[in-house]
N, C-alpha and C positions, 0 to 999 in steps of 0.2 A: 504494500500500500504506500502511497507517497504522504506525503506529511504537507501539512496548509502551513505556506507562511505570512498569512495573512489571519485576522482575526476573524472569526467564524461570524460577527456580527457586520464586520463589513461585506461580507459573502450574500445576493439579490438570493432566495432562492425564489422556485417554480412553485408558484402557490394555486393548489386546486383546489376545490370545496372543502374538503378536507385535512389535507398533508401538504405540510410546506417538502417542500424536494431540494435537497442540497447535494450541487455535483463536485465530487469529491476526485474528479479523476477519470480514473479506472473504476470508481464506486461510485455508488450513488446513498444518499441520506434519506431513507425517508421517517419525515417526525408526525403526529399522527397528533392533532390537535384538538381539542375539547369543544372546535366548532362543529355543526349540524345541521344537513342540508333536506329540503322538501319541499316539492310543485317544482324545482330547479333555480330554488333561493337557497344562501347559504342566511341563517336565521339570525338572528340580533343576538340570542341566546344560548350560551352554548351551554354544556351537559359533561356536570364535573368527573373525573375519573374516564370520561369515554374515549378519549386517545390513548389512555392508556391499556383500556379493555381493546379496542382493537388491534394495537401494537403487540402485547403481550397474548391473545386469541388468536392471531395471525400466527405467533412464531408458533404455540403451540402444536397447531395444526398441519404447519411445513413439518413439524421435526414426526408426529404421528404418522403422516398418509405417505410420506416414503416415497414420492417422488421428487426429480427435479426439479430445484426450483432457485429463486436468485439469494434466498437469505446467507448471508454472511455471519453476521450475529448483532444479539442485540442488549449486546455489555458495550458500555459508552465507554468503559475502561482499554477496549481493545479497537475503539473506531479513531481514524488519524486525525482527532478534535486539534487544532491549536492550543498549546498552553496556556491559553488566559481564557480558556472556555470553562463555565460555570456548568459541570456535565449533572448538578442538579435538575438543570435544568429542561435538559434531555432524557433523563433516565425514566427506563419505563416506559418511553411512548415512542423510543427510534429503533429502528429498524438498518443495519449497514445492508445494502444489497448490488447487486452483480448488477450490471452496467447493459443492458441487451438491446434489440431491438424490438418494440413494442410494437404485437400483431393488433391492427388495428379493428378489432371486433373483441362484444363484450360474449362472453360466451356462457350463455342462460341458460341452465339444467333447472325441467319442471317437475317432480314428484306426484303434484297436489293440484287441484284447480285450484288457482283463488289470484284474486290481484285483476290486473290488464288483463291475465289468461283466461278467467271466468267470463269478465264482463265481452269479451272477444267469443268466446265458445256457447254465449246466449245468444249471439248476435249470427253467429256463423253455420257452431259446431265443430269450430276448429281453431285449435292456435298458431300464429307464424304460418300459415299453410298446410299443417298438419293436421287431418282428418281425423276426430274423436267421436268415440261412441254416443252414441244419441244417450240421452236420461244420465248425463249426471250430474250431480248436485253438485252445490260450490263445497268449495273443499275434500271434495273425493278423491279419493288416491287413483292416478291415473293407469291403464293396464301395465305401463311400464315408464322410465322417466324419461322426458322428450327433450331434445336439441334444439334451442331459440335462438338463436344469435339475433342481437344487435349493433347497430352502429355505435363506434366509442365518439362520445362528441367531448371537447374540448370543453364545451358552455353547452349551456341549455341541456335538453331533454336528447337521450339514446331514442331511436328509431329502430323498432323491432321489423326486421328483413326475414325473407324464407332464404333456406338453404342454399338456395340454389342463387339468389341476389350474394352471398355470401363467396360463392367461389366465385362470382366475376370481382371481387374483392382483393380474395388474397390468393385464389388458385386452388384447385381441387384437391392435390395432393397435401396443402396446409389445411384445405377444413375439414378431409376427410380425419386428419388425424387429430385437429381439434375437439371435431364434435366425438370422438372414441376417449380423447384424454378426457374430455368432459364430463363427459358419461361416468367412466371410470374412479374417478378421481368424485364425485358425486354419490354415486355408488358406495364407494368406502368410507366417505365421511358420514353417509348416513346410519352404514350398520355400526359404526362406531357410538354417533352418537344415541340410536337407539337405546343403546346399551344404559344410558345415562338418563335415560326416560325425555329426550329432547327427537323430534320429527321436525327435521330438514324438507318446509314443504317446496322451495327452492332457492337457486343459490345464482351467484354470476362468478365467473372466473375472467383472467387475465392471463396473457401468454405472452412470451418474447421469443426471440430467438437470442441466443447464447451462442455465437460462433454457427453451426450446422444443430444445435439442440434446441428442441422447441422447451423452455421450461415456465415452471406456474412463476408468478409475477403477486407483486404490489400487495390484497389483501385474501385471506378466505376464509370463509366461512363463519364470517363474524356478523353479529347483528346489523350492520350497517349494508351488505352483502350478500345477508338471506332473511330468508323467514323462516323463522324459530317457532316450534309449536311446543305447547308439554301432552306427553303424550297420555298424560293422567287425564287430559278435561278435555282431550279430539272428540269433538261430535260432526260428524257431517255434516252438508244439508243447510250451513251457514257459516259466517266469519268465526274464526278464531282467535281468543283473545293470543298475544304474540311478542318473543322478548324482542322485539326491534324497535325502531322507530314508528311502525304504524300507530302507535299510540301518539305520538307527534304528531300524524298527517289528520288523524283522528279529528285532535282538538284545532286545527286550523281550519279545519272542514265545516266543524261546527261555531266556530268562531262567526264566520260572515264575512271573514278575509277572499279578497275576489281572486287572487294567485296572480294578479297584472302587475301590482304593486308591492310597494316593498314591505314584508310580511311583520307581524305585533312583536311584541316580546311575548316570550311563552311565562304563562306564570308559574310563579316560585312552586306551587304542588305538581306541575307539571314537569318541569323542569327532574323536579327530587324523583317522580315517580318514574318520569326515563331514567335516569341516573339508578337508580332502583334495579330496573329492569336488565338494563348491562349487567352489574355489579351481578346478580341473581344468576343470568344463564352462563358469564362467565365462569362463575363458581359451582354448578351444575356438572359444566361440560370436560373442566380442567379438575375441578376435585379440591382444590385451593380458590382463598380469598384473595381477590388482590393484590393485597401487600403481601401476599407470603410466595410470591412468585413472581419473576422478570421471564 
């Protein structure tokens, strides 16, 4: 790794919704921040502890599902910080990772109707293109999990594409083996997390290319990234309550907030009860609270 000789505070990084991106080189930083995005606003209010639930959820997940992927590590004690960097300030919510080229499609594994894919399959009977069985209810487990790609948009709102939009994208032989890594790699986080009494009713992933390796990228399988069910209170046949953010988009929806404009602040029981919600499937999923694990 090469070492910064500059101060880490004079260093622009690449600021997304959520993670600020500091390029390091050969590495890349990513720090994983307490803001929180929804309708494709990042919100006034951000949700204490949740950068650091998806930072520390992320790596757990890279080091479980055993595939390649970019993480480095995510001890600030062994990332090439500049000596006058306050790595308090870092710890717990960075991630060091591998440097790659980012496929540019989001890549959606569905389990479960619910979301865009419900209200799509009342309208159709199909999602992304993909033909489903007549009579099922929202949130039903689907015959088996399906392959949605999206467009990855910089701003604004992804744009769900059929497969086949997908390979004029990035080429046959990269989505063929996308949509199998997806699969895959969805597949095994599920029977994992089953195991914990948590239902993955879908997820999105990320992929680069690393030299000639296509490997998982940025985050997975984190509340911010999936929808979390408990599998103690799955009833079919209607919404789910959910440890994600849906409870977020919930109270904006019943707000009267029109999603043109720039969105409220979320109030303080809101706020705690997302914050809540992280903290809860975190410690579900990994076994440990919070503070007792990087």
């Amino acid at each position: 790794m090469i070492v910064l000789q500059t101060s880490i505070s004079k260093m622009i990084p690449k600021r997304g919704k959520v993670r600020d991106i500091y390029d390091f080189g050969n590495s890349l930083l990513l720090v994983s921040s307490d803001r929180i995005s929804a309708f494709d606003w990042v919100l006034p209010s951000g949700i204490p502890d949740k950068g650091k639930v998806l930072n520390q959820l992320s790596a757990f997940w890279f080091r479980q599902l055993g595939v390649p992927n970019h993480l480095i590590t995510t001890d600030v004690a062994k990332m090439p910080f500049p000596k006058d960097t306050n790595l308090e300030t870092f710890d717990g919510r960075s991630m060091l990772g591998k440097k790659c080229k980012v496929v540019p499609i989001e890549c959606v594994v569905r389990g479960y109707l619910s979301g865009s894919g419900w209200k799509e399959y009342q309208k159709s009977g199909s999602v992304c293109g993909i033909k489903l069985p007549n009579g099922l209810r929202e949130s039903d487990p689907l015959p088996e999990p399906i392959f949605t790609p999206s467009t990855k948009a910089e701003t604004g709102h992804d744009e769900n594409i059929t497969f086949e939009q997908m390979i004029e994208i990035v080429g046959q032989d990269t989505s063929e083996k996308l949509r199998q890594k997806s699969l895959d790699i969805f597949r095994r986080g599920s029977e994992l997390a089953i195991k914990k009494g948590i239902i993955i009713a879908d997820t999105k992933f990320e992929f680069g290319f690393s030299e000639d390796e296509i490997i998982l990228i940025d985050e997975v399988l984190t509340p911010d990234s999936s929808r979390f069910w408990s599998a103690d209170c799955y009833q079919p046949g209607q919404g789910q309550p959910s440890y994600d953010k849906q409870f977020v988009r919930d109270w904006l929806t019943q707000s009267g907030w029109d999603k043109n404009s720039p969105p409220p602040e979320l109030p303080n029981e809101i706020v705690q009860k997302t914050q809540e919600k992280y903290l809860e499937v975190f410690r579900i999923l990994t076994g440990h609270s919070l503070n007792q694990t990087h």
